[in-house]
C-alpha positions in Angstrom: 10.8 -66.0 -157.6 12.0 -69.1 -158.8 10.4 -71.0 -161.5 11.2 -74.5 -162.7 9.3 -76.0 -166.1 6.4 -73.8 -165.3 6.3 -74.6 -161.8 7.2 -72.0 -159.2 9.0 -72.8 -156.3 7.6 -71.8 -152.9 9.8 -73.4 -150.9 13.6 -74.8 -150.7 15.2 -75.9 -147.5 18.2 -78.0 -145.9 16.5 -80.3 -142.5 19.0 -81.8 -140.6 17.4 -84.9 -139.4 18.4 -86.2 -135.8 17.6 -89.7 -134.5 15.8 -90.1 -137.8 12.5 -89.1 -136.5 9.0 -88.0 -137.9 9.5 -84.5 -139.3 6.7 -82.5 -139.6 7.1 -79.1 -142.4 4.1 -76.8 -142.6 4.4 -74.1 -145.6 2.4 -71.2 -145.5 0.1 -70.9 -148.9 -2.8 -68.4 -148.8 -5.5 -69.7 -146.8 -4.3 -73.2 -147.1 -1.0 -74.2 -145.5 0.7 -77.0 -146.8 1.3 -80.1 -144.7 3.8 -83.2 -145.2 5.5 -85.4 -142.4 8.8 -86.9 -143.5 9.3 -90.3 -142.1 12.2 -93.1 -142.5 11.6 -96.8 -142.8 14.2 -99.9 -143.4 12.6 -103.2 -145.1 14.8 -106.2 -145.4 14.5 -107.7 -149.1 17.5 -110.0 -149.8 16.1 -110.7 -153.3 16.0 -107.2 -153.9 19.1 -105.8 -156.0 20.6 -102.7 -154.5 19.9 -100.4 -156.7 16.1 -101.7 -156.3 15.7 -101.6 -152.8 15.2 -97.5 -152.0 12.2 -95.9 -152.9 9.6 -92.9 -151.8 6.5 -93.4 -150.9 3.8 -90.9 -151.0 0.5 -91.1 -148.6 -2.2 -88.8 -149.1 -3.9 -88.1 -146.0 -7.2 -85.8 -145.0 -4.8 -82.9 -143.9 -1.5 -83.5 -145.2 1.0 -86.0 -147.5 3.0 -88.5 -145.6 6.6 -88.9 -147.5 7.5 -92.4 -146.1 11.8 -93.0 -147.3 12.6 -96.1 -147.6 15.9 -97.9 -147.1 17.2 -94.6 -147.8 20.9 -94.9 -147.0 24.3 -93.8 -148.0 26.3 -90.9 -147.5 25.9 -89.8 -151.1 22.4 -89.4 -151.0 20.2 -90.0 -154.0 17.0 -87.4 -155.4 13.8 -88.2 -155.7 11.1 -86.3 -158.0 9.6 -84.4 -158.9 6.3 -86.0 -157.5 3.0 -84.7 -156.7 1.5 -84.7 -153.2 -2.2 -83.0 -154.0 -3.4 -80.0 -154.9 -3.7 -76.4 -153.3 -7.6 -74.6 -152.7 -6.9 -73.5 -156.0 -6.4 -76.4 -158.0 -2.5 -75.9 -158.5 -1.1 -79.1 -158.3 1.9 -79.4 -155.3 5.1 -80.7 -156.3 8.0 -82.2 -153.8 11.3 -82.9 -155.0 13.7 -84.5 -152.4 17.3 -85.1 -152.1 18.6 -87.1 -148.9 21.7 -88.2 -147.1 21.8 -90.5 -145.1 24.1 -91.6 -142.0 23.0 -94.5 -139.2 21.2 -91.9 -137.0 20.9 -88.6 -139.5 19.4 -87.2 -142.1 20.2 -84.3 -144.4 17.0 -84.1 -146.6 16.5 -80.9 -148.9 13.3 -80.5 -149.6 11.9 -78.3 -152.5 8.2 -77.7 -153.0 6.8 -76.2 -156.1 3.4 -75.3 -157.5 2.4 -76.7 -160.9 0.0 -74.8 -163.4 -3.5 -75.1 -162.4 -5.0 -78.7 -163.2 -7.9 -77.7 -166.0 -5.0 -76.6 -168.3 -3.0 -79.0 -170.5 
């Protein structure tokens, strides 16, 4: 077992990303499996300064979390997170943290998923 600030990790993986398309990761949790589609979008701002213009956006959904990247490019890559995406049956709050590289048509995107302490405690 992992843990990470009080947060244990229940899931750490590498997803090569072809074509850029809608990638779909299911993590098995107790009764409750944990659903998030990873999607890639380019907006045009030319008033935007670089370092501005790439962001994550988070979608909450009846049955899963929608991780939208946007204008996620470069080689390099760049992290995101840790930010929260819901919270299990039990009221443990889920955690993504992502890191991304990105080419014209693919995608290397790790993707670590932690649960937080339970959300009554401080």
């Amino acid at each position: 077992m992992i843990k990470i600030n009080n947060e244990e990790v229940i899931f750490s993986e590498c997803i090569l990303i072809d074509g850029l398309a809608e990638t779909w990761v299911t993590i098995p949790h107790k009764n409750d499996p944990i659903k998030m589609c990873i999607a890639f979008e380019e907006i045009v701002d030319k008033t935007a300064k670089k370092e501005d213009s790439s962001f994550v956006k988070v979608e909450g959904k009846k049955d899963h979390a929608r991780i939208v990247l946007t204008n996620w490019s470069g080689p390099l890559g760049g992290v995101a997170g840790p930010f929260n995406i819901g919270t299990t049956e039990d009221k443990k709050k889920i955690n993504v943290m992502i890191d991304c590289m990105k080419s014209k048509t693919v995608a290397k995107v790790i993707l670590q998923v932690m649960l937080g302490r339970n959300n009554e405690q401080a």
